[in-house]
C-alpha positions as CSV (number, residue, x, y, z in Angstrom):
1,X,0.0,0.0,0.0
2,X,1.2,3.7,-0.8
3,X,2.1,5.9,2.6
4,X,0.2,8.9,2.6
5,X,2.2,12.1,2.9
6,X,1.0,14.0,5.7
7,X,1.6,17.4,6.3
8,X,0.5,19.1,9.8
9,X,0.0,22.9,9.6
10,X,-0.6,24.3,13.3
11,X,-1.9,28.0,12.5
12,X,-2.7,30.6,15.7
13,X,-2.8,29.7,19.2
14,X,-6.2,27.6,18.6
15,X,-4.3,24.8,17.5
16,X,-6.0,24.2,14.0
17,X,-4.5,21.6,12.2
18,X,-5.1,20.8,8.6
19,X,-3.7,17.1,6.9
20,X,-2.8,17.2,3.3
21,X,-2.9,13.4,1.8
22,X,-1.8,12.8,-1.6
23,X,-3.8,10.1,-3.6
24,X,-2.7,6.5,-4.0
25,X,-1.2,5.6,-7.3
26,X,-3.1,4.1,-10.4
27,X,-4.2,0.5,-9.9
28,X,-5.0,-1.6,-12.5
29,X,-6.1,-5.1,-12.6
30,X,-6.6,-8.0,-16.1
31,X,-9.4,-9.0,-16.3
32,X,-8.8,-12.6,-17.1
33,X,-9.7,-14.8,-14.3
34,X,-6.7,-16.7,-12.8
35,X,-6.4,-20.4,-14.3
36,X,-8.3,-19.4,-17.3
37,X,-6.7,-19.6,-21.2
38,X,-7.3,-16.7,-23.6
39,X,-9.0,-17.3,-26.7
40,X,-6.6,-16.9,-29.7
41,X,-9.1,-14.1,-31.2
42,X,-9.8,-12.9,-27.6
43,X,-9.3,-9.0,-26.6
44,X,-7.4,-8.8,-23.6
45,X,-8.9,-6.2,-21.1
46,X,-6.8,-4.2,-18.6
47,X,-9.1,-2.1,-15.8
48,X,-8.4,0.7,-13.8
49,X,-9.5,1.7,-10.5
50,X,-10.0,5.2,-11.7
51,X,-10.2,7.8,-14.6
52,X,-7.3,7.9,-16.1
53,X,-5.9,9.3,-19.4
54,X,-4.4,6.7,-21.9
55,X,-3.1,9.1,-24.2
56,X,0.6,8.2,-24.1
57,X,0.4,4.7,-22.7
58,X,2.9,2.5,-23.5
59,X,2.2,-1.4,-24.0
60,X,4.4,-4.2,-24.5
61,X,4.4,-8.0,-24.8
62,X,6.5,-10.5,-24.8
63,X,6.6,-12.4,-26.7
64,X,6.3,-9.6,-29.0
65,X,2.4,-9.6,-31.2
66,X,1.0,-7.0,-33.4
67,X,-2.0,-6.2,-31.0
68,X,-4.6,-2.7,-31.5
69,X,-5.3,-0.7,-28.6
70,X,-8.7,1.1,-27.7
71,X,-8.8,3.1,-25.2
72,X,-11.4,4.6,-22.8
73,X,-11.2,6.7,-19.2
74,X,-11.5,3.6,-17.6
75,X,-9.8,0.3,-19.4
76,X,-7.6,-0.8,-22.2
77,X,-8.6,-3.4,-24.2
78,X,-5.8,-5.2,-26.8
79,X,-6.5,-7.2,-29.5
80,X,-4.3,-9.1,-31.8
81,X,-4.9,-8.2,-35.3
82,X,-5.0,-11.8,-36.3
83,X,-4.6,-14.5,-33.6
84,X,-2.3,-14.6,-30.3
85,X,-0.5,-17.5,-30.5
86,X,-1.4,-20.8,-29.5
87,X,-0.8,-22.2,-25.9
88,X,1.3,-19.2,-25.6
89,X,2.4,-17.5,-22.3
90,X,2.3,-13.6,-23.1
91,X,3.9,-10.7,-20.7
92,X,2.1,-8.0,-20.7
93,X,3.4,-4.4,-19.8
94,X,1.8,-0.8,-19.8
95,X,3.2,2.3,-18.7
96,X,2.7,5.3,-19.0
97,X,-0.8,5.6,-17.7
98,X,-1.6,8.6,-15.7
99,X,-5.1,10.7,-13.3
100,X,-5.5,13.9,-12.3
101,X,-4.3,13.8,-8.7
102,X,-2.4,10.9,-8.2
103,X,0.6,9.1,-8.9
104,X,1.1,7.8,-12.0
105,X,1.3,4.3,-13.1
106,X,5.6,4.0,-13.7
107,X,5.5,0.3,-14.8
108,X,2.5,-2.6,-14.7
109,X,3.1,-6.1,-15.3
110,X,0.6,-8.9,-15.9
111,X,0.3,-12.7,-17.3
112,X,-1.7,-14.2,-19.5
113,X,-2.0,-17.8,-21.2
114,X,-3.6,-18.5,-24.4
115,X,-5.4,-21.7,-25.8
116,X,-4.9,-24.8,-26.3
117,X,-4.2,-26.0,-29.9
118,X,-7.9,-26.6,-31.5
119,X,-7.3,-27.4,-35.4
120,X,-9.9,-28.1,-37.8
121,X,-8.9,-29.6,-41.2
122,X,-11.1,-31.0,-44.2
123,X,-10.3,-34.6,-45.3
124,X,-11.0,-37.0,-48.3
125,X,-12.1,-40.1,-48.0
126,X,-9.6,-39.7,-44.3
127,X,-6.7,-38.0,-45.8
128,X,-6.1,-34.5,-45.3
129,X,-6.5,-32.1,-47.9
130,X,-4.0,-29.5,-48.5
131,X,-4.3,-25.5,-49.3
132,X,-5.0,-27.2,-53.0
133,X,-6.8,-30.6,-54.1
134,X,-8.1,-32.5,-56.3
135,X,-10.6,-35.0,-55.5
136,X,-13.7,-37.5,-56.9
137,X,-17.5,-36.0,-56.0
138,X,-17.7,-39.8,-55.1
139,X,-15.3,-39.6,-52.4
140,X,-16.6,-38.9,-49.0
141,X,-16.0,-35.4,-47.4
142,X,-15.5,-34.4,-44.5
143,X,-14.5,-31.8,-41.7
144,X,-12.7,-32.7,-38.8
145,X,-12.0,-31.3,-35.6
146,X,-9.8,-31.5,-32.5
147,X,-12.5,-31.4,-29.7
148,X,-15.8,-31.8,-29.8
149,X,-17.6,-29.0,-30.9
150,X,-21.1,-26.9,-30.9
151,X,-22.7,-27.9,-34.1
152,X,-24.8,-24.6,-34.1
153,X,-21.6,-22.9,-34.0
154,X,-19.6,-24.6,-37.5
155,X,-19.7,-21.8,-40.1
156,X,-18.8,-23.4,-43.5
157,X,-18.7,-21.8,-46.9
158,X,-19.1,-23.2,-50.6
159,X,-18.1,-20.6,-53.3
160,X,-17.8,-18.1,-50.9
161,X,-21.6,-19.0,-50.1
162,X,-22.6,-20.3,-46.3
163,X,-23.0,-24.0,-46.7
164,X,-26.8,-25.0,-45.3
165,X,-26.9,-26.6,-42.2
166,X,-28.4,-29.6,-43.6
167,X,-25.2,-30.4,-45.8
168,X,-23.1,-31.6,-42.7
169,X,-24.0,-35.1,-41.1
170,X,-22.4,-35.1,-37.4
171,X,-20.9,-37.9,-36.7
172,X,-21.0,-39.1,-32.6
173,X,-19.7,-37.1,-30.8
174,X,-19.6,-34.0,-32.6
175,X,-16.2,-34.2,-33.7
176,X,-16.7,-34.5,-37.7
177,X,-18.9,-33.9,-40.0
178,X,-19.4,-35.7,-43.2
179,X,-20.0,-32.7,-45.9
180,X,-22.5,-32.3,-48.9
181,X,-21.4,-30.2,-51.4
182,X,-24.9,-28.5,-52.8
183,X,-23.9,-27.2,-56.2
184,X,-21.0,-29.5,-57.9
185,X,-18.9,-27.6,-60.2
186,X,-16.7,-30.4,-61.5
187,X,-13.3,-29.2,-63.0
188,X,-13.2,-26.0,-61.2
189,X,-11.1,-25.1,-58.4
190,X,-14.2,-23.9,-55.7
191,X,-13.1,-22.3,-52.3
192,X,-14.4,-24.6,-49.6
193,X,-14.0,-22.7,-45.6
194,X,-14.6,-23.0,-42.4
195,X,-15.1,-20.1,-40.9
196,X,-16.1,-20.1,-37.0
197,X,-16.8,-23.3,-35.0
198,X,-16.8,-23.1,-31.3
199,X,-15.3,-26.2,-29.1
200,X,-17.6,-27.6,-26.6
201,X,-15.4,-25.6,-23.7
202,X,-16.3,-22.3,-25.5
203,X,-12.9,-21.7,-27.1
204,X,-12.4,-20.6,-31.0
205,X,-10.5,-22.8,-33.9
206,X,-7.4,-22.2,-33.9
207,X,-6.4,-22.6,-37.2
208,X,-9.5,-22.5,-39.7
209,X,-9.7,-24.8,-42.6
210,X,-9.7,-24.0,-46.5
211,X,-9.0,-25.2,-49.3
212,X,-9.1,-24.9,-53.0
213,X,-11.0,-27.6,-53.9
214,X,-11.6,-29.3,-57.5
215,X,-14.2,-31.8,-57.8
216,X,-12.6,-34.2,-61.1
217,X,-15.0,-35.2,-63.5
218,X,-14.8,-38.7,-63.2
219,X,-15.8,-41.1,-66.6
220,X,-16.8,-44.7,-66.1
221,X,-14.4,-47.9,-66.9
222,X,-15.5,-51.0,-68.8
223,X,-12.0,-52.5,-69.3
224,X,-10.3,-54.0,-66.0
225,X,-7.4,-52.2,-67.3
226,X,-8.9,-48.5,-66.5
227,X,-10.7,-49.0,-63.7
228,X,-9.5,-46.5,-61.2
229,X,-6.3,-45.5,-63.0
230,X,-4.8,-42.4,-64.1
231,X,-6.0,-42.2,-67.4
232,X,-3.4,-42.2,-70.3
233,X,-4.3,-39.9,-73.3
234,X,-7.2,-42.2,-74.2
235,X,-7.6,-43.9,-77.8
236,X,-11.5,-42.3,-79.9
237,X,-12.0,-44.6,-82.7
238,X,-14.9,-43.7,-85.2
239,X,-17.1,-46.8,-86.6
240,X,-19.3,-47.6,-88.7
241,X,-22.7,-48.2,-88.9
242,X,-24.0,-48.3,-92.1
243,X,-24.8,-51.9,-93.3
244,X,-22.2,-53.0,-95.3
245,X,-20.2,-52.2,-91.6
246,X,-22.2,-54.7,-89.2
247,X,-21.5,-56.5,-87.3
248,X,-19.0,-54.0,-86.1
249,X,-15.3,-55.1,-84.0
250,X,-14.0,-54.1,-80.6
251,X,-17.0,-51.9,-79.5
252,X,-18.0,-54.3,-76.1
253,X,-14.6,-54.1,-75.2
254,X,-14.9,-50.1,-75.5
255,X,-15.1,-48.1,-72.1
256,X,-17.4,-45.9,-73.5
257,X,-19.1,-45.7,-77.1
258,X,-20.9,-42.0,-78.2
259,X,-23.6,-42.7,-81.0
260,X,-24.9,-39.9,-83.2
261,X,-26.2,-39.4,-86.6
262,X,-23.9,-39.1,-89.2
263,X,-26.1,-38.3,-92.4
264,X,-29.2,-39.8,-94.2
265,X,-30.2,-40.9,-90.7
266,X,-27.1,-43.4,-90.4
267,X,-25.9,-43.2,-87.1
268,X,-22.0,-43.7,-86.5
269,X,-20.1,-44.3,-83.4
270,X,-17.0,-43.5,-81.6
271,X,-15.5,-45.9,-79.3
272,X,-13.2,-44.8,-76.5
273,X,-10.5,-46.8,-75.2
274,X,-8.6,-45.8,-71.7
275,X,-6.6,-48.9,-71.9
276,X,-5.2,-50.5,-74.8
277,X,-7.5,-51.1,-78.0
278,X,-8.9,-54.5,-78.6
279,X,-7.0,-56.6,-81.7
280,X,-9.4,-55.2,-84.0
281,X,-11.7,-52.2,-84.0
282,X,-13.8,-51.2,-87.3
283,X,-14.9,-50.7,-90.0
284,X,-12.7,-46.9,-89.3
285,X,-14.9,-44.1,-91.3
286,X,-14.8,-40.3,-91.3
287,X,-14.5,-37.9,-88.6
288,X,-17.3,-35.4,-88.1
289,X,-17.9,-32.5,-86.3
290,X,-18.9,-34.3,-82.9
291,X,-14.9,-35.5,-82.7
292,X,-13.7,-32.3,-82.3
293,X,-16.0,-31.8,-79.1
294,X,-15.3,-36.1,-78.2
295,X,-11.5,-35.3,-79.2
296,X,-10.6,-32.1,-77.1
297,X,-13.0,-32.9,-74.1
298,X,-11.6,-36.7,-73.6
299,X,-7.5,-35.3,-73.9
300,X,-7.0,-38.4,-76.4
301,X,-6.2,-39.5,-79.6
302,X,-8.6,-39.5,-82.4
303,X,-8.8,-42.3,-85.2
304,X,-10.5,-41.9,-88.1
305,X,-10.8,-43.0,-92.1
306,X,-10.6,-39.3,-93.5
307,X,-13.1,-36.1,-93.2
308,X,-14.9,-33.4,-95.6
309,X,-13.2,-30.2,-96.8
310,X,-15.2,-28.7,-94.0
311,X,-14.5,-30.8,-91.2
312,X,-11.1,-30.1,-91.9
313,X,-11.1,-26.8,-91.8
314,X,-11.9,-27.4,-87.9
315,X,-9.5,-30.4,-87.1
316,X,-6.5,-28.6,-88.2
317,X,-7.1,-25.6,-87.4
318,X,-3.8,-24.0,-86.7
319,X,-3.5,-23.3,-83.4
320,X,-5.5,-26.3,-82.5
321,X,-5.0,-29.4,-84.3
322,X,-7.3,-32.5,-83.3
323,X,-4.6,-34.7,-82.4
324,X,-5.0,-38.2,-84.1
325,X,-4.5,-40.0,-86.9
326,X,-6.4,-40.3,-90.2
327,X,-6.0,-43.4,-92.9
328,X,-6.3,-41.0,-96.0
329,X,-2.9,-39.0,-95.1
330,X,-1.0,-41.5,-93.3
331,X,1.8,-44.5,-94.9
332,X,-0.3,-47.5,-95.2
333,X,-0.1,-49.8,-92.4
334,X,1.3,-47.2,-89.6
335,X,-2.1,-47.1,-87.4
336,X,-4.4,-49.0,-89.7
337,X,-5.1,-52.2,-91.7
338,X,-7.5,-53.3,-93.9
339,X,-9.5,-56.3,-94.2
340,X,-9.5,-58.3,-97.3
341,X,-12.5,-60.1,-96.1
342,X,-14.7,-56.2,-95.9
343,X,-15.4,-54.7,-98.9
344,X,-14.7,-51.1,-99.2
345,X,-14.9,-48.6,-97.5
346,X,-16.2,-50.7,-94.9
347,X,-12.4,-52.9,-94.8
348,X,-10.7,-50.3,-93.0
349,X,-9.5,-51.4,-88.7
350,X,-7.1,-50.5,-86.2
351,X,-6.1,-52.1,-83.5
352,X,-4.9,-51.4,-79.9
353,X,-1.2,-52.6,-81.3
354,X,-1.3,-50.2,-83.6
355,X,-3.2,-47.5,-81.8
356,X,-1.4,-47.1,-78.9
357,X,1.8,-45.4,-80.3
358,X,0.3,-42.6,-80.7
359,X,0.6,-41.9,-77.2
360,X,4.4,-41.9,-77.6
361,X,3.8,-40.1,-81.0
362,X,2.1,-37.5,-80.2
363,X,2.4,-36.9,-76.4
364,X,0.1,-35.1,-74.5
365,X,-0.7,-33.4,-71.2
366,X,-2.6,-35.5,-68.5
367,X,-6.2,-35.4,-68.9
368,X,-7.7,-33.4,-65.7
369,X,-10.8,-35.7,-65.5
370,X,-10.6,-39.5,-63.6
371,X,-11.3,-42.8,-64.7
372,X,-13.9,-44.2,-61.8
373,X,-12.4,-47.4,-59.9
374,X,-14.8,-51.4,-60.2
375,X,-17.9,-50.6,-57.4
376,X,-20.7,-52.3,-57.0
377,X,-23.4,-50.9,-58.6
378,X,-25.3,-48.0,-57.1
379,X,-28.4,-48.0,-55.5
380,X,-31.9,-48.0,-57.6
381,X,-33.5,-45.0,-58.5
382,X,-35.4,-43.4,-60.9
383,X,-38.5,-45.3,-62.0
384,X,-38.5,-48.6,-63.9
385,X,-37.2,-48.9,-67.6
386,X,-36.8,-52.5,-68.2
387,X,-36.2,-51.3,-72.5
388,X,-34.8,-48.1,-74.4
389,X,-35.9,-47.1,-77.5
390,X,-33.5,-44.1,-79.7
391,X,-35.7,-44.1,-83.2
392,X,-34.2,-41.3,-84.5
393,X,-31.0,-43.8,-85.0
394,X,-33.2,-47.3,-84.9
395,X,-32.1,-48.2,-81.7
396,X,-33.6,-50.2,-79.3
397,X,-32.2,-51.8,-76.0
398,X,-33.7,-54.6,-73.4
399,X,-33.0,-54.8,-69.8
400,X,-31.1,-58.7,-68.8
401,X,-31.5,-59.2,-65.4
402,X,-29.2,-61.8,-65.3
403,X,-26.2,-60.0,-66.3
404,X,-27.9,-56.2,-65.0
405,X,-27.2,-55.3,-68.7
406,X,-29.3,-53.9,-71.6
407,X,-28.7,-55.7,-75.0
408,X,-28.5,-53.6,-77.8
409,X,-30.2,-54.2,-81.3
410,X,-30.2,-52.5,-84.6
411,X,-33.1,-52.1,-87.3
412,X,-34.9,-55.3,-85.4
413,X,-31.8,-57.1,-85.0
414,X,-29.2,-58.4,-82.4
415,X,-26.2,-56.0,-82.5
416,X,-23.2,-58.3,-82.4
417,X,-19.7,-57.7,-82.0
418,X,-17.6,-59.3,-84.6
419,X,-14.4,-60.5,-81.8
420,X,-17.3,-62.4,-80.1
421,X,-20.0,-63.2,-82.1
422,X,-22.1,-62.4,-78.6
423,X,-24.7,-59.1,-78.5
424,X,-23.4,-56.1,-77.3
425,X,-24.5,-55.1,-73.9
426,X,-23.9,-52.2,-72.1
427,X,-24.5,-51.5,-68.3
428,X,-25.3,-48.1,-68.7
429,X,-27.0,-46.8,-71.4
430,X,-27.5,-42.8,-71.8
431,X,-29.7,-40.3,-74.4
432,X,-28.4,-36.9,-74.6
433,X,-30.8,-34.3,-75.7
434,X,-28.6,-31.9,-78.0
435,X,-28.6,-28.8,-79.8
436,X,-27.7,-29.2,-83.4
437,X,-27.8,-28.0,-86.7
438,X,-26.8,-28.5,-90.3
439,X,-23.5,-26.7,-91.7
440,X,-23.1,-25.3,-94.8
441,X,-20.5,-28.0,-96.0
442,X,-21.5,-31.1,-97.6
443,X,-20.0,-34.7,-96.3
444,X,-20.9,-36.4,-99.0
445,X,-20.5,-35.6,-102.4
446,X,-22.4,-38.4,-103.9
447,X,-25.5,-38.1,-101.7
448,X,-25.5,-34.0,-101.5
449,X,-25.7,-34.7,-97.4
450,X,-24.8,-31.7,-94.9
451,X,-23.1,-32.4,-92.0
452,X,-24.7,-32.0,-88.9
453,X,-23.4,-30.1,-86.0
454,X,-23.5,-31.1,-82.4
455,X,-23.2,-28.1,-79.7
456,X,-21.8,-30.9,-76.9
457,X,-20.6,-27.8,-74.7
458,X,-23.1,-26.2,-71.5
459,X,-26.0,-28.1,-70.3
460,X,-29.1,-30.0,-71.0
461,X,-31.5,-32.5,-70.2
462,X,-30.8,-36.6,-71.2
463,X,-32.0,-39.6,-69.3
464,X,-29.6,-42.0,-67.8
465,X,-30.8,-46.1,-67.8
466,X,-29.0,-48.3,-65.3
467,X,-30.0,-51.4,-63.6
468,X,-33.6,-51.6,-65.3
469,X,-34.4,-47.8,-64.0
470,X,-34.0,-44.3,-65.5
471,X,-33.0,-41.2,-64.0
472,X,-34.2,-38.1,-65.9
473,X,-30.7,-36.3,-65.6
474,X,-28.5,-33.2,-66.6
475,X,-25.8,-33.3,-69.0
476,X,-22.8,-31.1,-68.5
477,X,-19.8,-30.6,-70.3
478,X,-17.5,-27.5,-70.6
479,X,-18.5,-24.4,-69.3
480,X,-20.9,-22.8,-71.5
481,X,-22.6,-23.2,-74.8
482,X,-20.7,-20.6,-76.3
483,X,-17.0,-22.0,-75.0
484,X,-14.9,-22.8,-77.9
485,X,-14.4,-26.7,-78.4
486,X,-10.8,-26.5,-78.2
487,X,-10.3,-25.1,-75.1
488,X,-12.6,-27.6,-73.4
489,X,-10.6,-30.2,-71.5
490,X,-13.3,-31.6,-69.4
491,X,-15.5,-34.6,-71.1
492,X,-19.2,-35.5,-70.0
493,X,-20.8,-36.1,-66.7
494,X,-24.7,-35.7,-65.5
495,X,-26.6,-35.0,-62.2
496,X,-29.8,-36.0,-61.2
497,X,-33.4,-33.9,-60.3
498,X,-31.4,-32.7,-56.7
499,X,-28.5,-31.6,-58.5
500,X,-25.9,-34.3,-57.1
501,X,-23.2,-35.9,-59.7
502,X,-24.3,-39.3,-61.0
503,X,-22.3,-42.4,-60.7
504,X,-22.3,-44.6,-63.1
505,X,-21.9,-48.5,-62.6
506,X,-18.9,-50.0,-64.0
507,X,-19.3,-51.4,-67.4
508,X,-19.8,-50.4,-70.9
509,X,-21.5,-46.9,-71.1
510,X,-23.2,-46.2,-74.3
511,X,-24.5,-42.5,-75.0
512,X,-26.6,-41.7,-77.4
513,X,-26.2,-37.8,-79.0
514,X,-29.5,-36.8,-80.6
515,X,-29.6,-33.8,-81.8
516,X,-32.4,-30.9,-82.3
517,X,-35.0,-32.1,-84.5
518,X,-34.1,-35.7,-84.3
C-alpha cells in the first residue's frame, strides 16, 4: 500500500490543524480470471480503479504480437490483429498511464495464457487435404476437428456462399462432420472454408480450414485395365454403322461408345479406349464435327478414315490441331489395316497394337478428368425402364436381369460384336438431348448430305438407364454453350433432379447424341 504524505500545519494559538494526503497511485487489474486460457481471437482487457488518461500509454508483450489498442477513461482493451499464438504464455506491460491527482502508473506487469491448440482440417475419403486438391464427388468429405464442438456454431462456406446446415452429417460425438457439397462444379477449383466453430469448452478454432478444392470429372471404366487408374491420353475410334459395316469389331470391349447421326439418318459411333484397344476395331470411317468436341473434351487421340473439306477446316485448325491419326494422309499400315474379307470402304480397322503409339507419338498433357475405380453398382433410383428405344437412330435396347445389362439391337436385329459373335450389352446406357444443326458443308458428295453439328458444350436434359431404371438427368460438359471446343478439357458427366453428380456403374457406357429435331 502507498504511505500517505501527511503534512500538519498548526496555525494561531487555537491549535487548528489541517492534513494534506496525496492520492494513492493508479491501480490496474486483467481482467482474465486466474487459471483461465485466452481465446486466440480474444481481446485482452486491462481495468483501472480510476479515470485515467491513456493518451501516451505505452504497451508491450513478450513475446512480442501485433495487438490494436482502444482506449477509454476507464480500461484498455488489446487485441491481436490476427490471432495470439497458441498455448502461448504472453507478458504484458503498460506504462505510461496517468489521473489527475495521483501518482502515475511507472511500470504494470501482468500474465496471460492462451489456448490450447484446436485445429480443424477438411479430409477425403480420411486423408487431409491441402491449401490445393483434387478430389472425386464420389469420395466422402469431410471436416474434422480436434475437440468436440457446438454444431450450431460450425460456419462453412461453398463458393464463398454459407453451406446450409443440412449439408453436414455429425458424426457421434460431434467431432466430424461428413459434408455435402450443394452445387458440384466439376473441373473447377471452388473455395471450400470454415469459418467459426466453437469447441464444446467455448474456445475458438485455432487454425480455420480452406482449401481450393476441385471436384474431377470422373468417366466410367469398362475395361479391367482402366478402372481406377490415371487415365493415359485415351484412344477415340470412329465406326461404322452403315450396313455393309455390321457386325462392327471391338465396340463391347470399348469403355465408353458416343452414337450420333452421321447423315441420311445413319448413325455412326466412336468408341473410347482408356486402356489398350482390342485386336481389332472397325470398320474406321470419317471424322465429323462431334470428334472435335469427343477429341478435345476426352485429352485423347482420335482415329478416323478421312473427313470433308469442312470438317477439316476445324480439325486442323492452326492453333489447334485434333490430335489423331487419319488413314487417307497416313503411310499405309502405320495405325491402320484393312480387311480383305470387308469390302470397301467398310475394310478399314485398327487395333490397340497399332493404336497405342500414338501416345508416344504425339504426347500429350494428363487429362484433368478421372477414370472411376470397379464398385458395386449404385443403389436403384429413378422409375422402372426395363427397355430403351432411340428411333431417331433405330435403336432399341432390353434390360437382362441376369447379367444387370441392356442388349442392344439394330433395325430389329441383335447388335453383335464381330471378336465375339455375342450381342453387345452395355451397363449403362444414356440419351443426350442436344442442340444441333446443319452446316453449310457437304459430307458427302455423292448423296448432297450436310453435316450435322452437335453443340456438346453447356447443359441439357438426357435420361440415364442403369440397372432396369432411368434417372431423368443433366448433361454437362465445358463451361458454356458458347466456350470454344478447343479449349474444353473436361468430357461429360450428368446430375440427377437434386443436383448431385451421378455415378455410373462399372461397365460399358453407351451414350446416345441426338440432336435438335431428331
Amino acid at each position: 500500500m502507498a504511505i500517505a504524505l501527511v503534512v500538519v500545519l498548526i496555525l494561531g494559538g487555537g491549535g487548528a490543524a489541517f492534513v494534506l494526503t496525496r492520492p494513492p497511485p493508479v491501480r490496474a487489474r486483467l481482467t482474465v480470471r486466474p487459471g483461465t486460457r485466452v481465446d486466440i481471437h480474444q481481446t485482452v482487457v486491462v481495468r483501472f480503479d480510476r479515470g485515467v488518461d491513456l493518451s501516451r500509454v505505452r504497451v508491450g508483450l513478450d513475446p512480442s504480437a501485433h495487438v490494436h489498442l482502444d482506449r477509454s477513461r476507464s480500461e484498455l482493451r488489446v487485441a491481436p490483429v490476427s490471432t495470439w499464438q497458441v498455448d502461448t504464455r504472453y507478458r504484458l506491460r503498460i506504462a505510461g498511464v496517468t489521473s489527475q491527482g495521483a501518482a502515475p502508473l511507472q511500470e504494470w506487469t501482468a500474465r496471460f495464457r492462451t489456448q490450447l491448440a484446436f485445429p480443424a482440417t477438411f479430409e477425403a475419403d480420411g486423408h487431409a487435404l491441402g491449401a490445393q486438391a483434387s478430389v472425386s464427388p464420389f469420395v466422402p468429405l469431410t471436416i474434422v476437428f480436434g475437440a468436440p464442438v457446438r454444431p450450431g456454431s460450425v460456419r462453412v462456406t461453398w463458393a464463398g456462399q454459407p453451406l446450409p446446415a443440412r449439408n453436414l452429417g455429425w458424426q457421434a460425438g460431434d467431432r466430424g462432420a461428413a459434408i455435402t457439397i450443394p452445387t458440384p462444379q466439376l473441373g473447377t477449383a471452388v473455395p471450400l472454408a470454415l469459418v467459426s466453430a466453437t469447441s464444446q469448452r467455448g474456445q475458438q478454432v485455432t487454425k480455420a480450414a480452406s482449401v481450393q478444392l476441385t471436384q474431377l470429372v470422373v468417366e466410367p471404366a469398362a475395361q479391367a485395365e482402366s478402372n481406377g487408374a490415371a487415365p493415359a491420353s485415351p484412344s477415340m475410334v470412329v465406326v461404322a454403322n452403315d450396313g455393309g459395316a455390321r457386325p462392327q469389331a471391338g465396340l463391347q470391349q470399348a469403355d465408353i461408345v458416343f452414337e450420333y447421326i452421321s447423315e441420311y439418318g445413319v448413325s455412326r459411333m466412336t468408341a473410347i479406349y482408356f486402356g489398350t484397344a482390342p485386336g481389332e476395331v472397325g470398320p474406321v470411317r470419317s471424322c465429323r464435327p462431334i470428334n472435335l468436341y469427343i477429341g478435345f473434351g476426352f485429352d485423347g487421340h482420335t482415329l478416323c478414315s478421312g473427313a470433308s473439306a469442312g470438317t477439316l477446316h476445324y480439325i486442323w485448325t492452326a492453333g489447334h490441331v485434333l490430335p489423331g491419326v487419319m488413314w487417307d494422309w497416313e503411310p499405309r499400315g502405320r495405325h491402320f489395316f484393312v480387311d480383305p474379307d470387308r469390302a470397301s470402304p467398310d475394310d478399314v480397322f485398327t487395333s490397340g497394337q497399332k493404336a497405342a503409339p500414338l501416345r508416344s507419338q504425339q504426347p500429350l498433357p494428363a487429362p484433368t478428368y478421372a477414370v472411376d475405380s470397379a464398385h458395386a453398382a449404385q443403389p436403384p433410383q429413378g422409375i422402372p425402364a426395363g427397355s430403351v428405344s432411340v428411333p431417331a437412330q433405330n435403336v432399341t435396347w432390353s434390360y437382362d436381369a441376369a447379367t444387370h445389362a441392356y442388349l442392344r439391337s439394330n433395325y430389329g436385329a441383335p447388335s453383335v460384336d464381330a471378336n465375339s459373335g455375342a450381342q453387345l450389352r452395355a451397363t449403362n446406357v444414356v440419351v443426350m438431348d442436344v442442340p444441333s444443326h446443319l452446316t453449310s458443308w457437304i459430307e458427302d458428295d455423292n448423296g448432297g448430305a450436310h453435316a450435322v453439328w452437335y453443340t456438346m458444350l453447356g447443359s441439357g436434359p438426357a435420361q440415364v438407364y442403369m440397372d432396369s431404371q432411368m434417372i431423368q438427368a443433366t448433361w454437362h460438359m465445358g463451361q458454356a454453350a458458347a466456350q470454344e471446343y478447343y479449349t474444353n478439357r473436361d468430357p461429360v458427366w450428368f446430375t440427377d433432379s437434386r443436383g448431385q453428380v451421378i455415378r455410373l456403374d462399372t461397365g460399358l457406357t453407351w451414350i446416345h447424341v441426338v440432336g435438335s429435331g431428331q
